[in-house]
C-alpha positions in Angstrom: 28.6 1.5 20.2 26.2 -1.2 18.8 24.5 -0.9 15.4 20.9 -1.0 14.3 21.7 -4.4 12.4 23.3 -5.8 15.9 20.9 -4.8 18.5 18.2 -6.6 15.7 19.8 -9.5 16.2 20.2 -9.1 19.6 16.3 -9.1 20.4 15.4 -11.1 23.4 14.0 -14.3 22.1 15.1 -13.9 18.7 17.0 -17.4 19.1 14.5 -19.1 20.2 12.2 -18.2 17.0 15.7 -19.2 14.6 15.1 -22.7 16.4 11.6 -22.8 16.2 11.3 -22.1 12.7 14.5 -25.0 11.8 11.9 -27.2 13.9 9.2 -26.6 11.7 11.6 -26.7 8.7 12.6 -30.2 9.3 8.7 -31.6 10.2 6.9 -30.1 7.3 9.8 -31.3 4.4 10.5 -27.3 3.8 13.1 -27.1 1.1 13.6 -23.6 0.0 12.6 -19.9 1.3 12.0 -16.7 -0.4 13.9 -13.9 1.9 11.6 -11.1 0.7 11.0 -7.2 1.0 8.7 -4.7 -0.3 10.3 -2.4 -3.1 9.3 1.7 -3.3 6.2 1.0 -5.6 5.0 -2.2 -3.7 6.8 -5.0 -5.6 8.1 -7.7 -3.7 11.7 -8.2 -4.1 14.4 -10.5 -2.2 16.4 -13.5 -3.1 15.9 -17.6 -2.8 17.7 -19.6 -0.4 17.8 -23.3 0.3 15.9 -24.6 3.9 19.2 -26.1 4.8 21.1 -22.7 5.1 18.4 -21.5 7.5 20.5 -20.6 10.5 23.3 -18.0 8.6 20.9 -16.5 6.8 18.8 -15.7 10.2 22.2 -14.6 11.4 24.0 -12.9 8.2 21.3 -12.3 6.2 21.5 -11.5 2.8 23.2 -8.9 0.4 22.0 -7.2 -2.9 22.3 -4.0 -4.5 21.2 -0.9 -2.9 18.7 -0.1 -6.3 17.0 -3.4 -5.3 15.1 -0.8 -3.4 14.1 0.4 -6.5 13.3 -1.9 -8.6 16.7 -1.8 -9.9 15.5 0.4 -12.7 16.8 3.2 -15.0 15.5 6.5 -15.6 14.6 7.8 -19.0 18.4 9.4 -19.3 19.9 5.6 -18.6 20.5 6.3 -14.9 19.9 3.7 -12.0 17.3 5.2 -9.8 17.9 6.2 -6.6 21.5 4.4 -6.0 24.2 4.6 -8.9 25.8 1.5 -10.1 28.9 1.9 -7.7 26.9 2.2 -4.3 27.2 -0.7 -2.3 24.8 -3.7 -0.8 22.4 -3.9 1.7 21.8 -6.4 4.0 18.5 -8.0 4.6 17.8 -9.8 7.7 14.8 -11.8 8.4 11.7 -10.8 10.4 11.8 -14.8 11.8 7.7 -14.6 12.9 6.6 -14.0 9.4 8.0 -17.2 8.7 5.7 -18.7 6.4 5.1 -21.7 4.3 3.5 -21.0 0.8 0.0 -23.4 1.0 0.6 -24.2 -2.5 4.0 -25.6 -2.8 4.6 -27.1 0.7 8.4 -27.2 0.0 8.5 -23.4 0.2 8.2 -20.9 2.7 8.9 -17.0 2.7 9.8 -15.0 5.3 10.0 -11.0 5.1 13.3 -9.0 5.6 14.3 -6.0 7.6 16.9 -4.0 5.6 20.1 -2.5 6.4 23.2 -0.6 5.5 26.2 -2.8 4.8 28.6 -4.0 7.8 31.5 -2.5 6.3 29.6 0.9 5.0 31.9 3.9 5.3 29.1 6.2 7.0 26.4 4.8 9.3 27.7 1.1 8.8 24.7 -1.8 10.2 22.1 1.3 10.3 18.3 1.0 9.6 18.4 1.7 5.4 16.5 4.3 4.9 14.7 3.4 1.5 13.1 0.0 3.4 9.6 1.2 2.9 8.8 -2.0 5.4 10.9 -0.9 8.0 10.1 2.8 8.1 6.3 2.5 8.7 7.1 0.1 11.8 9.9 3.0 12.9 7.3 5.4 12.6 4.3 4.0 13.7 6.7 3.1 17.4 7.3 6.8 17.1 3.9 8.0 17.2 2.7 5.3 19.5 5.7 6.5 22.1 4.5 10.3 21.7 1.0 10.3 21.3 0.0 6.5 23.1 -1.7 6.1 20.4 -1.9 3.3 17.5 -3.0 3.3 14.3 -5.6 0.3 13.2 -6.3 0.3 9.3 -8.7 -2.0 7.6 -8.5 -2.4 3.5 -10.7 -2.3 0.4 -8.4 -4.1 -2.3 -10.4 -3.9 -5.2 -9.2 -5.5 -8.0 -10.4 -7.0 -11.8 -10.1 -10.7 -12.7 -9.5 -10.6 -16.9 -9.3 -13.4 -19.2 -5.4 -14.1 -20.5 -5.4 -14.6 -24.1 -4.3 -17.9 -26.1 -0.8 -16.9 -25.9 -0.7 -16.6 -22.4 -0.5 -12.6 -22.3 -3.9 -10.6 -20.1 -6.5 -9.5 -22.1 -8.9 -6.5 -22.3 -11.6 -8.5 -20.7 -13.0 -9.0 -17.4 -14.0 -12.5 -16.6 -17.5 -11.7 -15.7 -20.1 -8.7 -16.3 -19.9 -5.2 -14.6 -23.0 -6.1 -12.9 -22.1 -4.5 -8.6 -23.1 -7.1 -5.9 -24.7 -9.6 -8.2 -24.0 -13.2 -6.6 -24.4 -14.5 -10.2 -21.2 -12.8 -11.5 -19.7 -13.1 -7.9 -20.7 -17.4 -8.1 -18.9 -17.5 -11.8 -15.4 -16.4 -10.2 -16.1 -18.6 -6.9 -13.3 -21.1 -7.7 -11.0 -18.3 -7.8 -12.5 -17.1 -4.9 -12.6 -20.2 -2.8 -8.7 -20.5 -4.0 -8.2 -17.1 -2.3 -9.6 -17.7 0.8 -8.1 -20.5 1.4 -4.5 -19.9 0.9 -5.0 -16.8 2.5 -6.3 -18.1 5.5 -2.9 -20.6 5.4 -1.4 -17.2 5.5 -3.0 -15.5 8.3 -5.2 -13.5 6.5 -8.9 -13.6 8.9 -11.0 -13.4 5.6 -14.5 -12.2 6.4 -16.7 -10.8 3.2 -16.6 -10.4 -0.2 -18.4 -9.0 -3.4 -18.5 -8.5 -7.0 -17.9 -5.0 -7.8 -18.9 -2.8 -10.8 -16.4 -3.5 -13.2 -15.6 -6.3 -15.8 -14.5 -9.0 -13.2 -13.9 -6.8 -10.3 -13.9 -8.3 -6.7 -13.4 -6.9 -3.3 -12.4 -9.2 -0.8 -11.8 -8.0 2.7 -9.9 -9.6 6.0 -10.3 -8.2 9.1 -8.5 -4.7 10.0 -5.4 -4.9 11.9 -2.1 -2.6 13.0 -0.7 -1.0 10.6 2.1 -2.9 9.5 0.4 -5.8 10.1 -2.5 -5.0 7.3 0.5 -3.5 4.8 2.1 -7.4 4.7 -1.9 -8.9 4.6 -2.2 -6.5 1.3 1.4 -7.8 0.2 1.0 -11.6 0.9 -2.4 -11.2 -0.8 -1.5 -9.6 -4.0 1.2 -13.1 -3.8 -1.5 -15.1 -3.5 -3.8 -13.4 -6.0 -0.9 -13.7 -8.5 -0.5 -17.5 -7.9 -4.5 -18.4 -8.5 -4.5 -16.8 -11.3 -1.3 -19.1 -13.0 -3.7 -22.1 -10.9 -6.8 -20.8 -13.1 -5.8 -19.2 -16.5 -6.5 -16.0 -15.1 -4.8 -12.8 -15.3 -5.1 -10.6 -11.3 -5.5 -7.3 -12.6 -4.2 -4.4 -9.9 -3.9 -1.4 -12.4 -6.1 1.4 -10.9 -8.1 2.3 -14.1 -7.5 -0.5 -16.8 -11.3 0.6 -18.2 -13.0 3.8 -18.7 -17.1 4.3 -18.2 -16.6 1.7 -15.0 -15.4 2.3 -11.6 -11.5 2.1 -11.1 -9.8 -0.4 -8.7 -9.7 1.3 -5.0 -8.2 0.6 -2.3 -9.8 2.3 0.5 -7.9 2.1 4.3 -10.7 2.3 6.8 -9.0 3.9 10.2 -9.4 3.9 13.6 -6.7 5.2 16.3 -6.6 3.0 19.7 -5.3 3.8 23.0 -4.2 0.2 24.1 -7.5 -2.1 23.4 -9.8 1.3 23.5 -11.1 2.7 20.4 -10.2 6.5 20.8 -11.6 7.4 17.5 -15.6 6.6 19.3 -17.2 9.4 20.1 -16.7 11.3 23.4 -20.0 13.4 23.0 -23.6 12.3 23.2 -23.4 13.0 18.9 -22.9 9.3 17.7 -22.2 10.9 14.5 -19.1 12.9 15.7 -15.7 11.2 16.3 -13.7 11.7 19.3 -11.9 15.3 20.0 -8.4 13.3 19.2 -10.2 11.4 16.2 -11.8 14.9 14.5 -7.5 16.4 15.4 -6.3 13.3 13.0 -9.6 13.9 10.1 -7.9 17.6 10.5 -4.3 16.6 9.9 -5.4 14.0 7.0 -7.3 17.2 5.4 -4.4 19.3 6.0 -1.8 17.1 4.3 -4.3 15.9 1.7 -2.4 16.8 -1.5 0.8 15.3 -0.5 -0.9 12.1 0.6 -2.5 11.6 -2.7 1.2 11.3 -4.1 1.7 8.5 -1.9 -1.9 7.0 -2.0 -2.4 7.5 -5.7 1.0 7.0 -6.8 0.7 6.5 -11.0 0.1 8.2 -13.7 -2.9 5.9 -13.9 -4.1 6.8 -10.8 -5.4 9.6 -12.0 -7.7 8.9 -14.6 -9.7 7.6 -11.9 -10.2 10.7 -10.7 -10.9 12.3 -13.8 -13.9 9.6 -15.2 -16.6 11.5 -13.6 -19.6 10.2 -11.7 -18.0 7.0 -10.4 -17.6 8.6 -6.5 -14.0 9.1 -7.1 -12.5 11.1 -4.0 -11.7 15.0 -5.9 -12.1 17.1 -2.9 -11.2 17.9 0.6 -14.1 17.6 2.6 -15.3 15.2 5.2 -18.7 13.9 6.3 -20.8 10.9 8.0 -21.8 8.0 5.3 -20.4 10.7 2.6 -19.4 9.0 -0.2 -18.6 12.3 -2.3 -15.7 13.4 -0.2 -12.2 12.5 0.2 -13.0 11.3 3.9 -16.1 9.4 5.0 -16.8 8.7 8.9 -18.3 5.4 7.6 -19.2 4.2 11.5 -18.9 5.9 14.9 -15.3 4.4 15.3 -13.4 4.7 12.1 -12.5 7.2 9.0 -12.5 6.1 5.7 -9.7 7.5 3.4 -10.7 7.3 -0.3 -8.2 9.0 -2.0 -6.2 5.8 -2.3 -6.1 3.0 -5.4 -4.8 -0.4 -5.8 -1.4 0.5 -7.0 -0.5 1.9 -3.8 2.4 0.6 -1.6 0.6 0.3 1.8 3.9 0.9 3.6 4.2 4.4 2.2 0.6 5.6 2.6 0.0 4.4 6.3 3.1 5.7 7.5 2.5 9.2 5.4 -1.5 8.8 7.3 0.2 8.4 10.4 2.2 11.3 10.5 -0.7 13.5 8.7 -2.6 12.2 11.7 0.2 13.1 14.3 0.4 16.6 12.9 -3.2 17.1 13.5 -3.3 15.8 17.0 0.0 18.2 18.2 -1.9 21.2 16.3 -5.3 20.2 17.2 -6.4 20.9 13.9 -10.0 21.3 13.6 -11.7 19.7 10.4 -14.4 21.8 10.1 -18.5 20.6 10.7 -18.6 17.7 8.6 -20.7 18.1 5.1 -23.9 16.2 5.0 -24.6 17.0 1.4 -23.3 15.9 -1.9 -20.3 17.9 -2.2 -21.2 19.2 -5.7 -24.7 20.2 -4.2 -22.7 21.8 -1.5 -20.5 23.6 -4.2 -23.3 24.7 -6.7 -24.5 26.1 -3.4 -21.1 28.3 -3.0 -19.1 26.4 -0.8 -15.2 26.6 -1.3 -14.0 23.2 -1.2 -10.4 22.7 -2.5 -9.4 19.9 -4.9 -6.9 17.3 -4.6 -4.0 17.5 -7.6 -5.8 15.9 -10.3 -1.9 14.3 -12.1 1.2 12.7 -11.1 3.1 15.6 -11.5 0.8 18.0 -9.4 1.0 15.3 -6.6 4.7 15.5 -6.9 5.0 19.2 -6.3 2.4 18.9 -3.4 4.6 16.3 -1.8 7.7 18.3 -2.7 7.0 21.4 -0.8 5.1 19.7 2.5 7.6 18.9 5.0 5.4 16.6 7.2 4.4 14.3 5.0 7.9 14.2 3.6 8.7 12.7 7.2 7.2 9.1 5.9 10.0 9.1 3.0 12.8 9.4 5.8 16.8 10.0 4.1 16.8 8.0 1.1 13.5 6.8 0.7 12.2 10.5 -0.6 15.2 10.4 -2.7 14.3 7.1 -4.5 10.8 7.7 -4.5 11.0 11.4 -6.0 13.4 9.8 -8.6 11.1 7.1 -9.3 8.0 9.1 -9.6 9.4 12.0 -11.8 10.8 9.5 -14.0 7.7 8.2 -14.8 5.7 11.4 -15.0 8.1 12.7 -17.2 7.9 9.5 -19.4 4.7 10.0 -19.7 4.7 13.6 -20.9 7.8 12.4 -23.5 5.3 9.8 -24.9 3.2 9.7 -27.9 0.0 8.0 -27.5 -2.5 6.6 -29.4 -4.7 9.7 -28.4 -2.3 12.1 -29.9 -2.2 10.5 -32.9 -6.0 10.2 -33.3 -6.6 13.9 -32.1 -3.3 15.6 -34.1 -2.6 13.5 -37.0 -4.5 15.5 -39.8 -4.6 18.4 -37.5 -3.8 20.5 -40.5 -4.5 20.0 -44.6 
């Protein structure tokens, strides 16, 4: 019986790309590649490899530690998360059409990995590795396409702050620009940053289509155009990459922490959804109500509400995350409601053919929240969960009015438990990838709880004469 790792290899074609890419190796001077995968909290991990050995790494791949998957942290007790320090090495082998060169160093490329279970692994040698956040959401999203026909289309809203790096090289407190929303004077005093953005992301396959200066100390949106799921997850990856690099280019520090500033709105990242049916929009409406989304597309609104509070684990996943939530009157995403243009609830039907879901910031791994969306979504349509009439009204109108709307978990650690006890959600985070994620996630909630801040010191340190 074949493995997982062999039948990859064995893809029809997959030879031809090997050669294609040493072709285009040898005419562009490439010198060096960055075999690269996406860690549980979004970090982009791998290993370097000279251009020359191009052909046994297509073939062998690459090996390193299991807690790679991890970030190859410890835990606040001096534990490895997720793998112990005597578990073996996965294999990464690479995905040979994301083959990419990097547009500022011409020499280098990068090309992301699918990951594996070692060859000579006692149980399930050569199988899929569970804790490859990458891999899973393309596993799951052929899944639900093979059951329900269906695929899921996501457009992001990556919101993030551009701050000023002090002398010493090390980001400072301080945006670049004003928090002055949708001003083209704040939004012209970062456009060399901006231009720099655009086009290496364009070099990367990124369709870049609009932009604006947000309502923070140097906060920018910048949007490409919506795409399959995984495809949108590595767009968000390679432009966080790219984000990173202009700002070594410029002096600049890119700034992806959710809420780095209080009294301002926090750093979304909102995934705009649509579910097609080949190149038909099934979300559109199927009644003469523009307003209303198809009887499949209010199903998935109904599944995404159902599984809210696990989701926000995934889509909010930081301590940080929630102080968003919790600096009032900046729209932040607290309860469980839906509606047309509604900016107060957690989903907004922002056009006839596509959901917004808000409850999501920039820290998120994209890999982990579509695939959770996705089968949130596929538990609606089995159930054919009905969402409810969507609310009109400004949800705190609607609640001062005596409507029962439930909130979302409002910390780290109530997320946790909601993801903890909901068993389709938990299907995103197959085998090891709950384990490592769980692990992960408590750790750092429970680091935070252990810590002293400067709050506690301010608020307790005369508490008594």
């Amino acid at each position: 019986m074949t493995t997982d790792l062999e039948n990859f290899l064995a893809q029809r074609g997959r030879d031809e790309q090997v050669a294609a890419v040493r072709r285009q190796i040898d005419e562009q001077d490439v010198r060096y590649i960055y075999l690269q995968f996406v860690s549980v909290t979004g970090r982009i991990m791998g290993k370097g490899v000279p251009a020359a050995h191009w052909e046994k790494f297509a073939h062998d791949g690459f090996q390193l530690v299991y807690g790679a998957t991890a970030n190859l942290f410890i835990d606040r007790h001096g534990d490895y998360i997720g793998y112990g320090a005597e578990a073996r090495e996965l294999v990464g082998i690479p995905d040979v059409d994301t083959f990419c060169v990097l547009p500022w160093d011409p020499h280098t490329a990068r090309v992301f990995c699918t990951l594996f279970r070692g060859r000579e692994e006692d149980v399930d040698p050569g199988a899929y590795l569970t804790s490859d956040c990458r891999g899973n959401l393309k596993r799951i999203h052929e899944a639900f396409e093979a059951e329900t026909g269906l695929h899921l289309r996501v457009g992001t809203e990556p919101e993030m702050m551009w701050l000023k790096n002090n002398p010493d090289g090390t980001p400072s407190v301080d945006g670049k620009t004003k928090p002055f929303c949708y001003h083209i004077d704040q939004f012209s005093e970062l456009q060399p940053l901006i231009h720099r953005v655009i086009e290496y992301g364009t070099a990367m396959g990124l369709d870049m289509i609009q932009g604006d200066h947000e309502d923070a100390p140097g906060q920018l949106e910048l949007n490409w155009q919506f795409d399959r799921a995984e495809l949108t997850a590595d767009r968000l990856t390679t432009y966080r990459q790219i984000c990173k690099q202009v700002g070594r280019e410029f002096d600049a520090y890119p700034c992806f922490m959710p809420k780095p500033f209080m009294g301002v709105s926090a750093n979304g990242c909102h995934h705009n959804i649509s579910l097609w049916e080949g190149d038909e929009n099934a979300f559109l409406p199927d009644t003469d109500n523009p307003r209303m989304p198809s009887k499949r597309g209010l199903a998935a609104i109904g599944g995404v509400l159902e599984h809210l509070d696990a989701l926000t684990c995934l889509s909010s996943p930081t301590v940080n995350s929630y102080r968003r939530l919790w600096d009032t009157g900046f729209w932040a995403p607290l309860y469980a409601d839906w509606g047309f243009q509604n900016r107060t609830t957690a989903l907004r039907v922002s056009a006839p053919g596509r959901f917004e879901y808000r409850s999501v910031d920039s820290s998120v791994n994209p890999y982990l929240s579509m695939a959770g969306l996705i089968t949130a979504m596929g538990d609606g349509i089995r159930r054919n969960l009905d969402p409810g009439p969507p609310e009109e009204r400004n949800i705190y109108e609607a609640m001062a009015d005596g409507k029962d709307v439930h909130k979302i978990p409002m910390t780290l650690g109530d997320a946790l438990e909601a993801l903890r006890g909901d068993d389709v959600v938990r299907k995103a985070l197959p085998g090891e990838m709950y384990t490592v994620f769980e692990h992960y996630k408590r750790d750092e909630w429970e680091r935070y709880c252990a810590a002293v801040t400067d709050w506690d010191v301010k608020e307790y340190l005369d508490i008594l004469p």
